[in-house]
N, C-alpha and C positions, 0 to 999 in steps of 0.2 A: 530425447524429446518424447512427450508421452501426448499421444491418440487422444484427441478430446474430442469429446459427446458433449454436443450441447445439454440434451438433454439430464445427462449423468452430471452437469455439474450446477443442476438445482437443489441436488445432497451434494454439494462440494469437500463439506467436512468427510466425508463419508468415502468419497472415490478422489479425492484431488485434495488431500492433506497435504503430504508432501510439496507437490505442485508450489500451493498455496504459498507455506512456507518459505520455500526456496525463491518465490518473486519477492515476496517482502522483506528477506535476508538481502535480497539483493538490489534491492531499491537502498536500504540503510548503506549498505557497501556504498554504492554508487555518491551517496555522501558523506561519508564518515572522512574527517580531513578537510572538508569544506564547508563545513558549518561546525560549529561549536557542540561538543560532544553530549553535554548538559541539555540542549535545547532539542537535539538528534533525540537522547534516550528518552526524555520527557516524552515527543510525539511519540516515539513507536512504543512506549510501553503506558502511555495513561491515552493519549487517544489513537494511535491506529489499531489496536487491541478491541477496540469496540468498533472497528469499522467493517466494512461488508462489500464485498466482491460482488459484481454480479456481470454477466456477460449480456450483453447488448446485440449480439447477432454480427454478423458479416467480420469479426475476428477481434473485434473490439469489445473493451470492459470498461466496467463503471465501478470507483470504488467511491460508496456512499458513507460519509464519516457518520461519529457521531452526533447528538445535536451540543451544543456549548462545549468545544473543543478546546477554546481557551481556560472555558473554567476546568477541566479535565486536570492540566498539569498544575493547578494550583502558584503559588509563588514564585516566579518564574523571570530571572533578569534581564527580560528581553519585549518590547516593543509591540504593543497586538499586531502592528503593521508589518514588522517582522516573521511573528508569529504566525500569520495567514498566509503569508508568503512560503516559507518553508515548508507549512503543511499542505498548501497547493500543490509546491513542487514535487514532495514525497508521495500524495497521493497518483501525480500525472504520472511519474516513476514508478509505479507499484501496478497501474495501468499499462504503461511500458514493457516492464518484466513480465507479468500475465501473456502479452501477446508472444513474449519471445518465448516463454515456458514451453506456452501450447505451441508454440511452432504456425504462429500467425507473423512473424516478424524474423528476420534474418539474423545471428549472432553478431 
């Protein structure tokens, strides 16, 4: 578990790569097998790759996507209402991991 500074992770890229990394690997974990592998890779590599972390105070985070998320993955065989859905989920999950990284949240 690594010491988190509020402060130190306004340069997050900078002192919390790793970190970072490691929630978002493991939000993907958390569904890989439960959704459709095709529609998993899409979000995490055309829209959470543009999305943004930021901490909210009292051990909670907010991850801010980008805007036109569906346009992001392009042709894609799946449902916009699916589509919102899943990337809600991943995002609240990626929220999730962050708290347990920083040691805001119990293993």
């Amino acid at each position: 578990m690594t010491t988190f500074d509020p402060e130190k992770f306004e340069d997050k890229y900078v002192h919390y790569m790793d970190e970072l990394q490691t929630a978002y690997h493991d939000a993907y974990q958390h569904f890989h097998g439960r959704y459709d592998s095709s529609l998993l890779k899409a979000i995490d590599r055309q829209v959470l790759d543009g999305s943004e972390p930021f901490y909210e105070g009292d051990g909670e985070f907010r991850v801010e996507l980008p805007e036109n998320p569906r346009e992001r993955v392009g042709d894609l065989a799946v449902s916009d209402e699916r589509f919102d859905e899943v990337l809600r989920e991943f995002a609240d999950q990626i929220e999730i991991e962050l708290r347990r990284v920083f040691g805001f949240e119990e293993e």
